[in-house]
TORKOL-4160 file (C-alpha; in steps of 0.2 Angstrom, whole numbers, padded with zeros to 4 digits, m for minus):
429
<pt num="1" X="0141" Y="0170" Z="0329"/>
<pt num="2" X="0127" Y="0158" Z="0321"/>
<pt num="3" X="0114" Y="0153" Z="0335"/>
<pt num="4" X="0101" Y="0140" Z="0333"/>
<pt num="5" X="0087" Y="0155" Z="0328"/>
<pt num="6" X="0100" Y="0165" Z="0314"/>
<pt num="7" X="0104" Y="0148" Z="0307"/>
<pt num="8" X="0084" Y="0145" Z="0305"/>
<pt num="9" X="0084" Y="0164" Z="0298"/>
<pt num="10" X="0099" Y="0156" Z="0287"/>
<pt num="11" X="0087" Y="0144" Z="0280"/>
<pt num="12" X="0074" Y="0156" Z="0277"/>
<pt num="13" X="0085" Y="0167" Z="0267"/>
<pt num="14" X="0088" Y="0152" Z="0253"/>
<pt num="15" X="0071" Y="0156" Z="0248"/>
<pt num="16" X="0076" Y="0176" Z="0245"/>
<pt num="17" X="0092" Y="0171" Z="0237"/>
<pt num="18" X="0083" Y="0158" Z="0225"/>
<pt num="19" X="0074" Y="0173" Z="0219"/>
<pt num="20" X="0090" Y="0178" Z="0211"/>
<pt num="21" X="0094" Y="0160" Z="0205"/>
<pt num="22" X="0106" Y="0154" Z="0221"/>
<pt num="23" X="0100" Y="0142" Z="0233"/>
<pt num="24" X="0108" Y="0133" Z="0247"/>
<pt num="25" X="0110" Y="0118" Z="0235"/>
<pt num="26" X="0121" Y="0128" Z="0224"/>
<pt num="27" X="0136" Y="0132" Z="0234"/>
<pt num="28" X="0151" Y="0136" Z="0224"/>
<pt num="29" X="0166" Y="0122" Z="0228"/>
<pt num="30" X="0181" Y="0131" Z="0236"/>
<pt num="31" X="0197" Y="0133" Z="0224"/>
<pt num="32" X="0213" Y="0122" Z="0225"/>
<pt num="33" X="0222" Y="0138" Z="0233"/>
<pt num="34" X="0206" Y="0136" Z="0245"/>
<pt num="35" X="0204" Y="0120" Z="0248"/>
<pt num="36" X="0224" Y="0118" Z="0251"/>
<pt num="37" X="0221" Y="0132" Z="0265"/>
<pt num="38" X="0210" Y="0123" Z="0276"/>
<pt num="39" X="0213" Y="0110" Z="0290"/>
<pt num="40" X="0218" Y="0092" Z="0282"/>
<pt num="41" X="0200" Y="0086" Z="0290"/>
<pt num="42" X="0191" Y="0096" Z="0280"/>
<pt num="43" X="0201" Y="0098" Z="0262"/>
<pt num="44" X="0200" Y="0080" Z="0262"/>
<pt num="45" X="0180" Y="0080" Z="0261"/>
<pt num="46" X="0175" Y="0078" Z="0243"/>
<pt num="47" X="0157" Y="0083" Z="0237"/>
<pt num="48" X="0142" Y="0073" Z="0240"/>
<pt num="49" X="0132" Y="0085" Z="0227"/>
<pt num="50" X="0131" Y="0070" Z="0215"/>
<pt num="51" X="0119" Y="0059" Z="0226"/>
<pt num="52" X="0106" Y="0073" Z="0226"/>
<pt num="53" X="0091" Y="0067" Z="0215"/>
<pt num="54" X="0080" Y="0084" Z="0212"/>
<pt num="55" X="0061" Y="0083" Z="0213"/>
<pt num="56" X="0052" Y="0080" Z="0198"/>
<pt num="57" X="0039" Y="0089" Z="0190"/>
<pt num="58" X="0028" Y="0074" Z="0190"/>
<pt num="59" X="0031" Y="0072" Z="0210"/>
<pt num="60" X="0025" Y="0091" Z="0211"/>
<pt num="61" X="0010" Y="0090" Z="0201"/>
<pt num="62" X="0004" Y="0074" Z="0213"/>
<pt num="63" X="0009" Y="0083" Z="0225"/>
<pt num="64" X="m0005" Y="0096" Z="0218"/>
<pt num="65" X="m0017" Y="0081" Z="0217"/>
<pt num="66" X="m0016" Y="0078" Z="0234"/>
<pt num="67" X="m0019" Y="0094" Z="0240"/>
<pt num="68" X="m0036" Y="0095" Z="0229"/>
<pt num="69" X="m0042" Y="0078" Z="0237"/>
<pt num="70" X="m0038" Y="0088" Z="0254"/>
<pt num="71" X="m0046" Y="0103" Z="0249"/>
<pt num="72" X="m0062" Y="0091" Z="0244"/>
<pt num="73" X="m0061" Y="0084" Z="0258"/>
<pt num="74" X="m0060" Y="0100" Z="0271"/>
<pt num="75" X="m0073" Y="0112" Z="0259"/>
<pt num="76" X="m0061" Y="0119" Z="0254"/>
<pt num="77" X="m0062" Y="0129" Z="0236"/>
<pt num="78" X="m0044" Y="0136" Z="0234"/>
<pt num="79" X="m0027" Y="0137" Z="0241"/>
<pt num="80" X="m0017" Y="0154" Z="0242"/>
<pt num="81" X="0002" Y="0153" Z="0242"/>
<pt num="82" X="0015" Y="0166" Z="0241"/>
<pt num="83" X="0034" Y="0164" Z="0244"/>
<pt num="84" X="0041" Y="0150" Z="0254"/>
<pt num="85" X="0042" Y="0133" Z="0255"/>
<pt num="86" X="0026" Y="0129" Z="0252"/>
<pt num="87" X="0026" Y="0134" Z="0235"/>
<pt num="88" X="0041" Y="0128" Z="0232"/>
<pt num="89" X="0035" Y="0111" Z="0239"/>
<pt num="90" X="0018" Y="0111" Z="0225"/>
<pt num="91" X="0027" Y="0123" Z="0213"/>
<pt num="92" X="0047" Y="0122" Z="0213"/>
<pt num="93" X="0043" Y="0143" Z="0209"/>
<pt num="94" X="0057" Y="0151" Z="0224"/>
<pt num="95" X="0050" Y="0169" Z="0227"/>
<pt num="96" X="0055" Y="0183" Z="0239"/>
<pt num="97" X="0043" Y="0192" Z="0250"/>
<pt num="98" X="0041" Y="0210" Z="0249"/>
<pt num="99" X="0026" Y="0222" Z="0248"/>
<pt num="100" X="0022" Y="0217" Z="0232"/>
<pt num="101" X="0009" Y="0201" Z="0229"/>
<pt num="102" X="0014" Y="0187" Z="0220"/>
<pt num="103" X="0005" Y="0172" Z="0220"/>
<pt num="104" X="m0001" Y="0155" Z="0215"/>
<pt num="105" X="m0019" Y="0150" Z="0219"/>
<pt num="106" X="m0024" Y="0132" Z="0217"/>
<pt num="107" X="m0043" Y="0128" Z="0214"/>
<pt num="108" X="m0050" Y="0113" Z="0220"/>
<pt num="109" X="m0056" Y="0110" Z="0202"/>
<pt num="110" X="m0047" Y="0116" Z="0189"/>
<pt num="111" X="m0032" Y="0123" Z="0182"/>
<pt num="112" X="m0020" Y="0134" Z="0195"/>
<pt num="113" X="m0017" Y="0152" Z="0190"/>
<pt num="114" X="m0002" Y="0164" Z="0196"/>
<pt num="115" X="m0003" Y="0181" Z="0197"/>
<pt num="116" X="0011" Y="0194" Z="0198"/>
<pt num="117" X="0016" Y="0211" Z="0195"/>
<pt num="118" X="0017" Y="0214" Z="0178"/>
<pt num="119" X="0037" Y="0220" Z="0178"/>
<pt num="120" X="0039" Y="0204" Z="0185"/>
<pt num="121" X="0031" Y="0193" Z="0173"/>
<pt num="122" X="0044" Y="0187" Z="0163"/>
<pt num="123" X="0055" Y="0183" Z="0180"/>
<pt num="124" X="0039" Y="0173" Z="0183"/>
<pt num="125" X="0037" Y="0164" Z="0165"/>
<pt num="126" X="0058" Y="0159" Z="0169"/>
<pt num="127" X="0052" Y="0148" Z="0185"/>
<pt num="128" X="0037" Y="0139" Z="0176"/>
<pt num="129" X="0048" Y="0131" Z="0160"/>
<pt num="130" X="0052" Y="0114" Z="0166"/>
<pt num="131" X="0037" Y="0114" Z="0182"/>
<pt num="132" X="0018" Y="0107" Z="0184"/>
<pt num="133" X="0014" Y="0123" Z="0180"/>
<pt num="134" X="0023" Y="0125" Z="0164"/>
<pt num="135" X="0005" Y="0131" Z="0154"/>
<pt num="136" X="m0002" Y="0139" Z="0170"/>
<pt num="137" X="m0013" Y="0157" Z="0169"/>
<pt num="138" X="m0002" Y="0172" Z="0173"/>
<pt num="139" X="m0013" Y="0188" Z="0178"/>
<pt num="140" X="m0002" Y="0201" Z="0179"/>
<pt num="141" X="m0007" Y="0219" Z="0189"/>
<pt num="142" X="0003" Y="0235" Z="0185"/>
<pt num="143" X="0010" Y="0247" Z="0200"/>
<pt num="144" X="m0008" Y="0255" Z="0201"/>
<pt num="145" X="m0019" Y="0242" Z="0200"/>
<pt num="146" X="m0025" Y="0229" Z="0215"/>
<pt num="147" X="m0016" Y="0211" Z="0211"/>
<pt num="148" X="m0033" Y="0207" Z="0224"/>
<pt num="149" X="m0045" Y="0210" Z="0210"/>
<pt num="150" X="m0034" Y="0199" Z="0199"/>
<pt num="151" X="m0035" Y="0184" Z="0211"/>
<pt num="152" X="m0053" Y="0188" Z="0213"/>
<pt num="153" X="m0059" Y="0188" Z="0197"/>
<pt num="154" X="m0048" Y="0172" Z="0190"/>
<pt num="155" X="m0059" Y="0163" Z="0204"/>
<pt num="156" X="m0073" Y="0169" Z="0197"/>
<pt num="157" X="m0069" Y="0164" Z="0180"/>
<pt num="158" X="m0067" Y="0146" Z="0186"/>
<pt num="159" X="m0083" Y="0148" Z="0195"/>
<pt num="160" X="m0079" Y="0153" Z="0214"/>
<pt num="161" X="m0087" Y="0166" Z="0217"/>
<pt num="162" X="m0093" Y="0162" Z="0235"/>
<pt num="163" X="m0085" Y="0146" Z="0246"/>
<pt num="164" X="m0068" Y="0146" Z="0256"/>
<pt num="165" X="m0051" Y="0150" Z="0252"/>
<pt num="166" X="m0036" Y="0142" Z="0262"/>
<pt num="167" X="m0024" Y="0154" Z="0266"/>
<pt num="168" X="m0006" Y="0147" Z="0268"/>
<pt num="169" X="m0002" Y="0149" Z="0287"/>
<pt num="170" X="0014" Y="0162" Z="0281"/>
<pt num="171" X="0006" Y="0171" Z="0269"/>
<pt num="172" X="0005" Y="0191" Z="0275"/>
<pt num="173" X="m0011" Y="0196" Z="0282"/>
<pt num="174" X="m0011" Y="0211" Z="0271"/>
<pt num="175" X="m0010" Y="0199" Z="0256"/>
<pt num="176" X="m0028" Y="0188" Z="0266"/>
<pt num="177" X="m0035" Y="0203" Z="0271"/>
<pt num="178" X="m0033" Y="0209" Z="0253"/>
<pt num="179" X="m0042" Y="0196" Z="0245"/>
<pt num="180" X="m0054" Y="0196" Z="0258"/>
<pt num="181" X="m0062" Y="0213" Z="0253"/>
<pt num="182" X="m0059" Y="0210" Z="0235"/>
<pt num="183" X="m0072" Y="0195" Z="0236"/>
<pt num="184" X="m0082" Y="0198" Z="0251"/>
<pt num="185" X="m0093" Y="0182" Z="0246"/>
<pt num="186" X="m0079" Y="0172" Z="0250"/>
<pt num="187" X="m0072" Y="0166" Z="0266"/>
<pt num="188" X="m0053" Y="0167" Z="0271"/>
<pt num="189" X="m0050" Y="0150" Z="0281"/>
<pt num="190" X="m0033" Y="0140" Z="0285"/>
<pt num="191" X="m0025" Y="0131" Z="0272"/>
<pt num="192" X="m0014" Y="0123" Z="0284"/>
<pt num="193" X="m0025" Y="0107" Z="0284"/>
<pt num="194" X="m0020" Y="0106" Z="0267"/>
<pt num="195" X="m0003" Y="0110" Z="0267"/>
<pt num="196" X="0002" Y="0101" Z="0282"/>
<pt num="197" X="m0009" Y="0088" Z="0275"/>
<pt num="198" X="0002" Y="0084" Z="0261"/>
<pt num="199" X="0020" Y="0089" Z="0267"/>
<pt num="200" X="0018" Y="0079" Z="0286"/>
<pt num="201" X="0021" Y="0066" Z="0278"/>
<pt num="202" X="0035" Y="0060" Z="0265"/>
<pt num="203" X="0038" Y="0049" Z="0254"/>
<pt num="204" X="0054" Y="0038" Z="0251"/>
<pt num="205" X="0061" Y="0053" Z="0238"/>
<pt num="206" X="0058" Y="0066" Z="0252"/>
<pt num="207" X="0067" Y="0054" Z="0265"/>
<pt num="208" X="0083" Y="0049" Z="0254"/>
<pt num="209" X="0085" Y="0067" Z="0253"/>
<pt num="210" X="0084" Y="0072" Z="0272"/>
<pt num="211" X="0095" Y="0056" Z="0277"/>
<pt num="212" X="0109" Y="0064" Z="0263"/>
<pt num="213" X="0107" Y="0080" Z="0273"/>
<pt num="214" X="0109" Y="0074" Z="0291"/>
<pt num="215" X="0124" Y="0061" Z="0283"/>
<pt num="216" X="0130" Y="0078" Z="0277"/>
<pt num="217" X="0130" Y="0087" Z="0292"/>
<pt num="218" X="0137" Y="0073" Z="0303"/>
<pt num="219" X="0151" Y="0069" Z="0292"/>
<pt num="220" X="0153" Y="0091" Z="0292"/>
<pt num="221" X="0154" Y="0090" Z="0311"/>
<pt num="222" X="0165" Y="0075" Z="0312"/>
<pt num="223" X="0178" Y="0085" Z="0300"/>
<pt num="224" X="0176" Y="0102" Z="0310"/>
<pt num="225" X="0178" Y="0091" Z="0326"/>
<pt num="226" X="0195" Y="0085" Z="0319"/>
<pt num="227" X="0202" Y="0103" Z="0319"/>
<pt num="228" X="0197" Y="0109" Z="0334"/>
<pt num="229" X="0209" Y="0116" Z="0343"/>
<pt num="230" X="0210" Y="0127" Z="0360"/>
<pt num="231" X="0210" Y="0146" Z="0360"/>
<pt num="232" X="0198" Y="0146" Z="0345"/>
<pt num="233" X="0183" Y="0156" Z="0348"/>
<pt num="234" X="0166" Y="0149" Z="0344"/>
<pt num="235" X="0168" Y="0159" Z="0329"/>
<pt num="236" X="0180" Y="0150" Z="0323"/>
<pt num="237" X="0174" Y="0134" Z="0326"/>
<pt num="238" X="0157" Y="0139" Z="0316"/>
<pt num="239" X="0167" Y="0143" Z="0303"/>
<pt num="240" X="0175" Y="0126" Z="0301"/>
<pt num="241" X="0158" Y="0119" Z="0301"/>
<pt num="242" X="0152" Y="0131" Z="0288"/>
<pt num="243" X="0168" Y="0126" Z="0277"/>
<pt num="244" X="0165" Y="0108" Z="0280"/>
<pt num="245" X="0149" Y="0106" Z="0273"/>
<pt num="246" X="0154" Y="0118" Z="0258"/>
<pt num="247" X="0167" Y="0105" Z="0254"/>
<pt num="248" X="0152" Y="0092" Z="0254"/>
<pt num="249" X="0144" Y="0104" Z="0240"/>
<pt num="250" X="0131" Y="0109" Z="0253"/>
<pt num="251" X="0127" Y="0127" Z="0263"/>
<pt num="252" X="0126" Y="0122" Z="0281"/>
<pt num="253" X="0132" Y="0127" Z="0297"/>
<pt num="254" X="0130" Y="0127" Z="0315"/>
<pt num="255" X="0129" Y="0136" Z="0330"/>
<pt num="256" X="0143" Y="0134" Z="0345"/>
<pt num="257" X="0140" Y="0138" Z="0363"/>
<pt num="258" X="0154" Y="0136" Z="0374"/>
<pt num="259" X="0157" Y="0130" Z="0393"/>
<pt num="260" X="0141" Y="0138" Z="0405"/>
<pt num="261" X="0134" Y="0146" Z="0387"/>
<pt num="262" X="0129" Y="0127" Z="0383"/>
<pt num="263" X="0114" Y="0128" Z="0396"/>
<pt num="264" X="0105" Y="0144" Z="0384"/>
<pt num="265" X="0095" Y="0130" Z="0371"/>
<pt num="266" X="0097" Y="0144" Z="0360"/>
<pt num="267" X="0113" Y="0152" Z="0365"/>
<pt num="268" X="0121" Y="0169" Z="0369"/>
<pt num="269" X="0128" Y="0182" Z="0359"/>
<pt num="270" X="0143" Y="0182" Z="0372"/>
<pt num="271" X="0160" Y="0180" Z="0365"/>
<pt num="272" X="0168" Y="0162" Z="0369"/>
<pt num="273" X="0184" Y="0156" Z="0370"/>
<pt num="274" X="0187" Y="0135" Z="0368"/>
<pt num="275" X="0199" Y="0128" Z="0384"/>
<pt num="276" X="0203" Y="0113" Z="0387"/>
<pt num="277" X="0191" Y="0102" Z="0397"/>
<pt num="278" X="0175" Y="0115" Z="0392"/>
<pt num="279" X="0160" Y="0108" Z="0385"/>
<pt num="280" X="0155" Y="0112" Z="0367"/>
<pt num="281" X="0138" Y="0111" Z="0361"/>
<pt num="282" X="0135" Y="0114" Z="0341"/>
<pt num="283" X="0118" Y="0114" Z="0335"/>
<pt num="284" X="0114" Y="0116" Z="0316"/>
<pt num="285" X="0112" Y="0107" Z="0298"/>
<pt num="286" X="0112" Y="0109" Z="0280"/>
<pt num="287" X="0097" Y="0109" Z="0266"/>
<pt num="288" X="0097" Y="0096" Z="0252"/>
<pt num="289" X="0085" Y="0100" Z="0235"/>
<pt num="290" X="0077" Y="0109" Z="0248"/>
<pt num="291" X="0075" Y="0097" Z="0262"/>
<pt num="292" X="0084" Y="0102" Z="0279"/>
<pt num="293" X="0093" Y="0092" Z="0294"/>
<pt num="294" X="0095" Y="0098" Z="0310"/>
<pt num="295" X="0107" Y="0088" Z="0322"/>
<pt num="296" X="0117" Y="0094" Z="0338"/>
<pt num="297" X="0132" Y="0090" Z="0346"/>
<pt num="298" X="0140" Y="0090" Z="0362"/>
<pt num="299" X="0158" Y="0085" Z="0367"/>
<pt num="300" X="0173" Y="0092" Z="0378"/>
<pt num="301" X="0190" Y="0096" Z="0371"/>
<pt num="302" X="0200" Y="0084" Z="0380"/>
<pt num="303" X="0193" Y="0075" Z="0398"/>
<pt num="304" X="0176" Y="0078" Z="0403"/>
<pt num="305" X="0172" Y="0077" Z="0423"/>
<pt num="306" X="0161" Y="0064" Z="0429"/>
<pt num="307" X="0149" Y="0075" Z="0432"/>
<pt num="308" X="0147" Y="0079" Z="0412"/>
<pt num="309" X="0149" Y="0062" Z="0408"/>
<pt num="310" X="0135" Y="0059" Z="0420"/>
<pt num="311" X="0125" Y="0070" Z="0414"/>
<pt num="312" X="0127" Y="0063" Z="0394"/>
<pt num="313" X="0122" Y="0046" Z="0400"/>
<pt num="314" X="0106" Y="0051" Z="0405"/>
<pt num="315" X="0103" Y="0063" Z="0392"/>
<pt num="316" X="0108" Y="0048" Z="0382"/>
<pt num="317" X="0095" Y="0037" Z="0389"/>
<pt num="318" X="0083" Y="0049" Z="0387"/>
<pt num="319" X="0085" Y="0050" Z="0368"/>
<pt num="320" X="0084" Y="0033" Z="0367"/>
<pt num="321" X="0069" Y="0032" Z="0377"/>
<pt num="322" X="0060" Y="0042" Z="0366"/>
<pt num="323" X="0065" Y="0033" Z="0349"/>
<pt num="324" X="0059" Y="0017" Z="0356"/>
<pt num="325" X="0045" Y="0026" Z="0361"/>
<pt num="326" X="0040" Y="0035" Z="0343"/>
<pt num="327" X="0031" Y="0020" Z="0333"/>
<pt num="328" X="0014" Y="0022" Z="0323"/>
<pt num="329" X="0001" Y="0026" Z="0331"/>
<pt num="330" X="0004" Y="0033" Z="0347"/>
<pt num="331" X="0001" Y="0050" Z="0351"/>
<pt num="332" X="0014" Y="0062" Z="0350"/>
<pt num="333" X="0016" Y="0065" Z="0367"/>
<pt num="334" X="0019" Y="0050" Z="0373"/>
<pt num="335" X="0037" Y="0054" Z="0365"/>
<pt num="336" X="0041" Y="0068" Z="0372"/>
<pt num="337" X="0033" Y="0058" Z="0388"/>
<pt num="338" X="0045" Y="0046" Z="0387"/>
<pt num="339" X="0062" Y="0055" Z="0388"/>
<pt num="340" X="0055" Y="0066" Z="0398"/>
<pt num="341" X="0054" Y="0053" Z="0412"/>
<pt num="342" X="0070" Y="0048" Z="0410"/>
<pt num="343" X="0077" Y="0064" Z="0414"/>
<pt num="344" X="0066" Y="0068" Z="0428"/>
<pt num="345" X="0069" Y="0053" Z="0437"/>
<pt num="346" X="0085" Y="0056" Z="0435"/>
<pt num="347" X="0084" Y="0070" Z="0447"/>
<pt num="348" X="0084" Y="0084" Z="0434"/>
<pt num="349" X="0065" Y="0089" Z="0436"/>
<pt num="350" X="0050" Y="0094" Z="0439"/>
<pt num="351" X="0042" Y="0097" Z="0422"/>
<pt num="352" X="0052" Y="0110" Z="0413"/>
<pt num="353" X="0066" Y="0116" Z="0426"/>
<pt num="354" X="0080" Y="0108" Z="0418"/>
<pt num="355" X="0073" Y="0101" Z="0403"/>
<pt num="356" X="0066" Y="0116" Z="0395"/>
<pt num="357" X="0057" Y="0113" Z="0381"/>
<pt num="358" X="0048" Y="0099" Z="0368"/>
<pt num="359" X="0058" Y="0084" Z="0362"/>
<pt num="360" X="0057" Y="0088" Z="0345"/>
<pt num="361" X="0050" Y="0095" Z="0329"/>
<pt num="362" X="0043" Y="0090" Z="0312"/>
<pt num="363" X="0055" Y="0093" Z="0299"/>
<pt num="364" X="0057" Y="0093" Z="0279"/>
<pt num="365" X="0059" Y="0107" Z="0269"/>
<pt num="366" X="0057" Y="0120" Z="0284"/>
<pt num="367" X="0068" Y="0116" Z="0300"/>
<pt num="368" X="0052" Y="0117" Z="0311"/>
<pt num="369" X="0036" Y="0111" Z="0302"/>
<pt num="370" X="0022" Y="0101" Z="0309"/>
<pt num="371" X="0018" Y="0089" Z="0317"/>
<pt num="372" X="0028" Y="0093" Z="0336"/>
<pt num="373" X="0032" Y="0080" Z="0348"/>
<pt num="374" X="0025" Y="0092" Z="0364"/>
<pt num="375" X="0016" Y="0088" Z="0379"/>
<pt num="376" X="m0004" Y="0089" Z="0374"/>
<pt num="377" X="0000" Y="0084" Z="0355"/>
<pt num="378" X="m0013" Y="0072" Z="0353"/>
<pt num="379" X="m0010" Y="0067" Z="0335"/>
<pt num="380" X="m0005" Y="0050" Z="0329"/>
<pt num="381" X="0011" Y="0047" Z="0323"/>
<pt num="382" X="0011" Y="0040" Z="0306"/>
<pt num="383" X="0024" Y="0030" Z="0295"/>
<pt num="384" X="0034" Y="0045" Z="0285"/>
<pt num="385" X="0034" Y="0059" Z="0298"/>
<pt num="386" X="0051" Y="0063" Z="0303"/>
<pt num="387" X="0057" Y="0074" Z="0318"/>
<pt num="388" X="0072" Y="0077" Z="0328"/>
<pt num="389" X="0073" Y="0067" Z="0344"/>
<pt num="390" X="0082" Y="0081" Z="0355"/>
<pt num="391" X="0082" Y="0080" Z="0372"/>
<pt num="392" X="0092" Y="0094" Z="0383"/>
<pt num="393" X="0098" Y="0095" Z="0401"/>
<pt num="394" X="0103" Y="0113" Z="0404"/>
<pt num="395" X="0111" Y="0115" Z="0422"/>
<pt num="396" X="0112" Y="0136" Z="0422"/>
<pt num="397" X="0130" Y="0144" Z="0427"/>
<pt num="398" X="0137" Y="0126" Z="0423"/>
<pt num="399" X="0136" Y="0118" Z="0405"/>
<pt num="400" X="0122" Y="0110" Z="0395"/>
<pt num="401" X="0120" Y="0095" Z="0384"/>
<pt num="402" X="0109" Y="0092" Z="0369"/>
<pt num="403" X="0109" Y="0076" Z="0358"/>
<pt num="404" X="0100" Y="0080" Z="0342"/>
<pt num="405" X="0097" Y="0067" Z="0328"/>
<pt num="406" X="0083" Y="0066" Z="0316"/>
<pt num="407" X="0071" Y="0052" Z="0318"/>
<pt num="408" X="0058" Y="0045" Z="0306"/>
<pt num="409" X="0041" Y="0034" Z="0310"/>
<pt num="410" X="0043" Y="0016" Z="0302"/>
<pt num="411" X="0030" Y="0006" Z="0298"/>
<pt num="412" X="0034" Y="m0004" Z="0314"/>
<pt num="413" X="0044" Y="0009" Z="0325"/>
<pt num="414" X="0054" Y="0024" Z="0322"/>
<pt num="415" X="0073" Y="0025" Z="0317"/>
<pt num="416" X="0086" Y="0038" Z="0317"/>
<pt num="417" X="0095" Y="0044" Z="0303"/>
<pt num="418" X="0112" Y="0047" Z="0309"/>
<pt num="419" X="0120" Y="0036" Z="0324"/>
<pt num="420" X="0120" Y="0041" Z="0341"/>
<pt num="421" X="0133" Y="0049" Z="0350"/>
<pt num="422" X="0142" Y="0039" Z="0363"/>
<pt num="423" X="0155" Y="0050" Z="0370"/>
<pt num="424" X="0158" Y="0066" Z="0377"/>
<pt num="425" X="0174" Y="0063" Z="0372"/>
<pt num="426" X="0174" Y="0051" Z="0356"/>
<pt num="427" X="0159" Y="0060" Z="0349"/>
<pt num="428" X="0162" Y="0057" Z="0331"/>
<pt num="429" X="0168" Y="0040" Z="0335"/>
């Protein structure tokens, strides 16, 4: 079963299985034999692989720029990465963690180096042919040498030997701390003003990818939906997601709660049977050249009781209310102010009782990166940040229902990239 955490863990893993030369992008297409297997909703899907423009080296290495005009900007002398997105974001290098450093250090003036464990160094070479970084520095450290002193003294060799590193906020502390004692001159300081700097923000590239995703994902869950049937498990009904977006030519999939399991946000590791008249909520996405969607679902299998469908319409107001609300500008907040109100006035309040969490997240290439639409977020929103608008009413020993789509700030307003659903019962319609 694939709850809304193990599908972010899924995400995380592309990063590990790039390492080996797969990634999410690069999902195999089923067979004939396999595609004849499926449900007729879902063998009819042909792949959307083709509309997929890759980032560009140039894009990266502006990207790069931009980050040393933040860096200026903060006093800051250097950025530390290691493997995740955000070194795929500047790089397009896709590393596995493990106790063993790798790394790319950007100077604020210039050229970036990389060092890596010697045995490693021609895995490493493979990932810079093509990439901003195609003549980089490699510093390479064997098993018995500290990859620390390596970082230290390429500083020094561009002339820092005292100022402040930005650490990348999911870089190992071992890995800070480590640099830390190798240059004691220097300070250790967040990067994240850098980093979040550059990537809360995208450009029209960045957003034609994430709209291919969430179109994806919704066309995935409208085939899955097709083919649901009762007596499945949520198991099952994963599965048909999962196969649906592999018929797309993307790795995706999707969480499924079922009936009272609807009310967990983040589900339960119960088994679940689908009846007829239970409510299903789905929660999940795919990735696209790296960027992700995240969009949930929730419908009944055949008639839904007034009281569900009472429910959705407030929970459908209260999406709305905070799209109309998102525009540059105004505070973060003030979104997930908006919808909030909606549902509390509704009778489904104080605070946190029954809407239990923020309305929504930054997205991109991580399923959760900054900014967050939360109560006390006082940032502006600005035109190219992109969230999911996800309000939730979870009534406990009952059902739940969560409308998820992902919303971008306009220049004048905001605007989904998938339409909203209507219907408990005509969710896809």
């Amino acid at each position: 079963m694939v709850s809304r955490r193990s599908f972010l863990h899924t995400s995380s893993l592309g990063a590990a299985l790039a390492a080996t030369g797969m990634t999410g992008d690069a999902v195999a297409q089923p067979s004939a034999g396999a595609a004849a297997a499926l449900p007729p909703s879902i063998a009819a899907l042909t792949s959307m692989k083709a509309l997929a423009r890759p980032i560009s080296a140039d894009e990266r290495r502006a990207r790069i720029d931009k980050a040393k005009r933040l860096m200026a900007a903060q006093k800051i002398d250097a950025l530390m990465l290691t493997g995740g997105t955000s070194l795929v974001y500047f790089t397009n290098i896709r590393w596995g963690l493990s106790e063993r450093l790798f790394s790319v250090v950007i100077p604020v003036k210039g050229t970036p180096f990389l060092v890596t464990p010697a045995f490693e160094e021609d895995r490493a070479r493979e990932q810079l042919v093509g990439g901003p970084l195609a003549d980089t520095d490699v510093r390479t450290w064997e098993e018995h040498e500290s990859p620390y002193e390596r970082i230290a003294q390429a500083l020094r060799d561009r002339g820092i030997a005292s100022g402040r590193v930005g650490v990348e906020e999911t870089v190992r502390h071992v890995f800070s701390d480590g640099v830390a004692k190798a240059a004691p001159t220097l300070a250790t300081v967040s990067g994240t003003p850098v980093t979040a700097g550059c990537r809360m923000v995208k450009d029209a590239h960045e957003l034609e990818l994430m709209r291919l995703a969430s179109a994806v994902t919704l066309k995935a869950y409208a085939a899955a939906h097709a083919a649901l049937k009762e007596g499945m498990t949520q198991s099952d009904f994963a599965r048909l997601v999962a196969q649906a977006h592999q018929q797309l030519g993307f790795q995706g999939g999707a969480g499924v709660q079922v009936g009272e399991y609807s009310a967990l946000p983040h589900g339960s590791i119960t088994p679940q049977v689908i009846r007829e008249g239970t409510i299903l909520l789905i929660d999940g996405g795919c990735s696209v050249e790296g960027y992700a969607s995240d969009i949930s679902r929730t419908f009944v299998l055949g008639k839904a009781t007034d009281r569900m469908k009472q429910v959705f319409d407030i929970e459908l107001r209260a999406q709305t209310a905070a799209l109309k609300a998102a525009r540059p500008g105004v505070p973060c907040e003030a979104v997930d102010a908006a919808a909030r109100k909606v549902i509390v006035d509704a009778g489904f309040g104080p605070d946190y009782k029954y809407f239990t969490h923020r309305v929504g997240h930054g997205m991109g290439m991580d399923g959760h990166e900054w900014p967050y639409l939360v109560q006390g977020n006082t940032l502006p929103l600005a035109p190219g940040m992109t969230f999911s608008d996800e309000p939730g009413i979870y009534i406990r020993g009952e059902f739940g229902v969560r409308l998820e789509d992902d919303l971008v700030i306009t220049e004048t307003g905001a605007e989904l990239m998938t339409p909203q659903s209507t219907s408990l019962e005509t969710p896809f319609a």
